[in-house]
Structure formats: structure tokens, C-alpha cells
N, C-alpha and C positions, 0 to 999 in steps of 0.2 A: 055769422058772417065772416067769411077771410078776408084779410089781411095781404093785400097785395102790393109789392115794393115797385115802386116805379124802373124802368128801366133804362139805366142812365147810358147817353148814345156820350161817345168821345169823338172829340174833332180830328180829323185825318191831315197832314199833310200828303200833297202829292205837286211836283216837283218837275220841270221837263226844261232845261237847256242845251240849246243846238249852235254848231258855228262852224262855217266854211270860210275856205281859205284857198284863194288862187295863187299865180306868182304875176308880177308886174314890175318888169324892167330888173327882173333877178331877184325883187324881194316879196315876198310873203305879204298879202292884201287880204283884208277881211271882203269877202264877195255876201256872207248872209248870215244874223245874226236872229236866234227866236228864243224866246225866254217865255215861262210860265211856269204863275205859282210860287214856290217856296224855292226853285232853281235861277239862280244867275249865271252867265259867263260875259266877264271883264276881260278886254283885249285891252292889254299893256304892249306897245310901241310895233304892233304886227308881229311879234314875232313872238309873243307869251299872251295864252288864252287861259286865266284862274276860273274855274265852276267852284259856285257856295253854294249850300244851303241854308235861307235866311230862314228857315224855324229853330234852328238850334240844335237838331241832333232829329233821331227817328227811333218809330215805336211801332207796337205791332197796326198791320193796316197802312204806314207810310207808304209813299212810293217816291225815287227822284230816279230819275234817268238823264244823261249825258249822251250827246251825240258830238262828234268832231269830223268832218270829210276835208281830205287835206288833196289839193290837188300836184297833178307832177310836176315835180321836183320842188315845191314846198317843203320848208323848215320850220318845225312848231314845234313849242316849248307848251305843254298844257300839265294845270296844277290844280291842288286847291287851296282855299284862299285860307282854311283852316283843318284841324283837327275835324275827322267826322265823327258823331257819339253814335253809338248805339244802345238804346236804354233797355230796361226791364218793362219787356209786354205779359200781360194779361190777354191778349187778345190776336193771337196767330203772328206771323214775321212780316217784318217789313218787308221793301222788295226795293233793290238798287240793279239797276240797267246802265253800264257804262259799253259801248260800241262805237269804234273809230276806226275810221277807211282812209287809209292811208296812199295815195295814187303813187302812180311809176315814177321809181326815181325818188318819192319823198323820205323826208324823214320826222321820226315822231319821239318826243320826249314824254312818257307819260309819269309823272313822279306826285301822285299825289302826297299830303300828309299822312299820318299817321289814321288808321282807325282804332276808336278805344270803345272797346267793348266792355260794358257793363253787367251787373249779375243777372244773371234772368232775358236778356238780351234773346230774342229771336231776330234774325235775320240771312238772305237769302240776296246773295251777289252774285251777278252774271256779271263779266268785263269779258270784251272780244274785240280783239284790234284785228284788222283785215290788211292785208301788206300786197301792194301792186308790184310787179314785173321790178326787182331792183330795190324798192323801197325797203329800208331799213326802222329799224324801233328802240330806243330803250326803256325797259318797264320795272317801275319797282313798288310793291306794295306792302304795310307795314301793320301787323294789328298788336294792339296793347291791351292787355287783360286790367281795366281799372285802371286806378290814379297812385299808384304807390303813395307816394307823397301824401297824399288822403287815406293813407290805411286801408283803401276800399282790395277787397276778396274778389275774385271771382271761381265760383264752385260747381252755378249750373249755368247752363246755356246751350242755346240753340242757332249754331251761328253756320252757313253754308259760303261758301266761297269759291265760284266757279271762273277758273282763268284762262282762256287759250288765244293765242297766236298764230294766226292762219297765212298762208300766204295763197291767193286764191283760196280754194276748195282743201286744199293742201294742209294741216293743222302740224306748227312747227315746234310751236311749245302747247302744252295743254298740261293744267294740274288743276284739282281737283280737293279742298281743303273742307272739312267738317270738325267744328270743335264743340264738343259738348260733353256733360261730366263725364264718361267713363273714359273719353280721351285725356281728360286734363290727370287723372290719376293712372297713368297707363306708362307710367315711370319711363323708360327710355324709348321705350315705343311710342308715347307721347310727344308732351313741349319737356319732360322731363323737369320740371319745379321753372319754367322760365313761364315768366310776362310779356315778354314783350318779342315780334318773330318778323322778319321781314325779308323779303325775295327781291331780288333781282336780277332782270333777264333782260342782256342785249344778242340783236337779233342784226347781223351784219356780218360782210365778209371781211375776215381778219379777225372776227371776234375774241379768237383764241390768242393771237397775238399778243393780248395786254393781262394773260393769266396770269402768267410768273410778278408783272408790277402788282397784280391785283392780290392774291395771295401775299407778297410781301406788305401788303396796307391792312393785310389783316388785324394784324398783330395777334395778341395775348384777351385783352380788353373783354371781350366776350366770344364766343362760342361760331365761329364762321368758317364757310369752306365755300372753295368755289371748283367748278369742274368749266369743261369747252371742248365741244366736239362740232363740227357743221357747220360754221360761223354761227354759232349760239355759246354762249357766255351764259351760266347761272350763280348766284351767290346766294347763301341764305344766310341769314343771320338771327342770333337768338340769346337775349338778355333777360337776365330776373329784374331788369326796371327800364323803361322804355326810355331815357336820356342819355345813359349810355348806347344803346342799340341809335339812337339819332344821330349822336355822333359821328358812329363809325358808318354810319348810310352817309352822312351828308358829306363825308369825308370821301368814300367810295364812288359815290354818284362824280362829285367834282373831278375824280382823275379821269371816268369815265367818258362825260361831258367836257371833259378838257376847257371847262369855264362854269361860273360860277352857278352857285342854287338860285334859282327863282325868288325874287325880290319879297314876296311873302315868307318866304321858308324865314327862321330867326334860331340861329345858334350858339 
């Protein structure tokens, strides 16, 4: 007689917050708010929208998706409320959906936390901001290989990271990131021995203008460079331990944003 091993089913998150925003009397109005599942979005004072996810981090089979529609000439600040994990799956990638429609005239802060990727991690990110007639953006996004401080490695992974900036039909930034073992060992072609990498890309006229202040805030500290061509501003930046790379983001965003980080950020 065999001998048959039960087959154990694992519980999924899956995760969906939406939130629009009119203007009224020149400011920034919450008009529709839809939340389900493992996704929140908390509106602080009209003018800052945080998305979490209350499972704690994601694994293969997760899902959370983010929506934001911002109407003309709206000013939104959108975060999140924490650090996102991504764990070690056994069982195919997770799948995150971030898409924001930003109308005529508006503007968008998209400055999530960090994401810390973990060993064995699959995952699969689409982010697509959509930019009206005029509408401007700043976007920055940050991932950290493990917890330094916790001795944790990361050697293999399956990690997809799809980013573009559209203005209409029109795609103004677009990049396109895959990190998995044979990249993390691909020495200068690589992260080149670095933890912790982070991009940021503002999307407005004059952008170029604040290169020469921005280049000067680089400093020494870690590994950063910025270019500007089109009203588009890009920075990257690239640290062997994710607190110094916070840093010099939270540092950069502020001269950027010419006011302060988002009341959850903590530096």
C-alpha cells in the first residue's frame, strides 16, 4: 500500500487600495476611497495618501495593487506607511501593481519606503504613473538586499521590477530592473558588492535646473550620480547597507520637494 503525503495548500494574501482626489476651493479633496484585504490607504490632512499592507510583507502567490487618480491641478503627496518585505517563496512570485493617473496640471509625490528583499524572494512589480497635459511627478524607488544589521545574505533571487512614466500614450521615463544571482555576482555590470540601490526621477519643466544643487548634495557618502536632459532629472544611488543610502534619499528628496518627508518616513 503507498504512502501518500498530504498536500499542504498555504494561505495567500491578496491586497487592492484605491483613492481619488479632486480640488475644492484650491485644495486637494478626498472624492473616493476603496480598500480590500491586506491593502489600506490613510488620507493625512488631504494632501498625504499612506498605502500599507497589513499581512506583513509578501510571498510567492501574494498580490497588493495600489491605485491613485488625481484630478487637475491636484497636489498629492502618496507613501507608505512602512518598509515592504519581500520573503523567500517556494511557490512562483508574488505580483505588486502600483498605477496612478495623474490629470492636467497636477502633481504627484510618489516616494514610497524602502523595499527589502529577502533570500529566495520572487517577485514581479509593474508601477506606471500616467501624466495629464502639464502634470508633473516625483518618483523614487529604493530596494535593500536583506537586513545588514541581521547578518542576513542575499545570493539568490527572482526579483522583476517594471517602472515607466507615461505622459499620455507618450512613455517619458521607462526602466526596466531584474535582479537575480547571476546579476548580483556580475561585478561592475552588476550592483557591484552594494545592498542597498535607489532611483530617482523628477518629471517637470526646469527639471534640469536644480542638477548642479543636486550633484553638489551628493557628496562622498556612497556611490551617486545624477544626469537631466527634457525636464527629467534622474539620480541613482547605491550603498553596501541600506541607512546610509536613506540618508542621502531623505536628504535629496527634501531639497527636491523643498519641504519636508512624509510624517511616517523616520530618520
Amino acid at each position: 500500500m503507498t504512502a501518500y503525503s498530504p498536500i499542504q495548500l498555504h494561505q495567500r494574501s491578496a491586497g487592492f487600495a484605491s483613492a481619488s482626489f479632486g480640488v475644492r476651493n484650491g485644495c486637494p479633496k478626498l472624492m473616493d476611497l476603496r480598500q480590500q484585504g491586506s491593502a489600506k490607504a490613510i488620507v493625512l490632512d488631504q494632501r498625504e495618501v499612506v498605502f500599507l499592507n497589513t499581512s506583513g510583507g509578501l510571498t510567492g502567490g501574494d498580490m497588493l495593487e495600489y491605485r491613485l487618480t488625481l484630478a487637475p491641478e491636484a497636489e498629492i503627496t502618496a507613501t507608505t506607511q512602512t518598509a515592504e518585505r519581500i520573503y523567500r517563496s517556494t511557490t512562483g512570485a508574488a505580483q505588486i501593481s502600483v498605477k496612478f493617473s495623474v490629470g492636467k496640471g497636477a502633481h504627484l509625490d510618489w516616494i514610497p519606503q524602502e523595499t527589502i528583499v529577502f533570500e529566495r524572494a520572487q517577485a514581479r512589480r509593474r508601477t506606471e504613473i500616467i501624466l495629464g497635459e502639464g502634470a508633473t511627478c516625483l518618483m523614487a524607488e529604493t530596494i535593500v538586499l536583506g537586513r545588514a544589521a541581521m547578518g542576513e545574505m542575499v545570493s539568490t533571487l527572482d526579483f522583476h521590477d517594471w517602472r515607466m512614466i507615461r505622459r499620455g500614450a507618450e512613455p517619458v521615463h521607462l526602466e526596466a530592473l531584474r535582479l537575480d544571482a547571476e546579476r548580483l555576482m556580475a561585478g561592475a555590470a552588476g550592483l557591484d558588492g552594494a545592498r542597498a540601490i535607489a532611483t530617482i526621477v523628477l518629471i517637470a519643466p526646469g527639471a534640469s535646473d536644480v542638477l548642479e544643487s543636486v550633484r553638489a548634495a551628493l557628496g562622498s557618502e556612497i556611490r551617486a550620480a545624477a544626469s537631466a536632459l527634457d525636464g527629467r532629472l534622474v539620480i541613482r544611488l547605491m550603498a553596501r547597507d541600506g541607512w546610509p543610502l536613506r540618508r542621502k534619499l531623505a536628504q535629496i528628496l527634501t531639497l527636491l520637494r523643498r519641504a519636508p518627508l512624509p510624517r511616517v518616513w523616520q530618520i
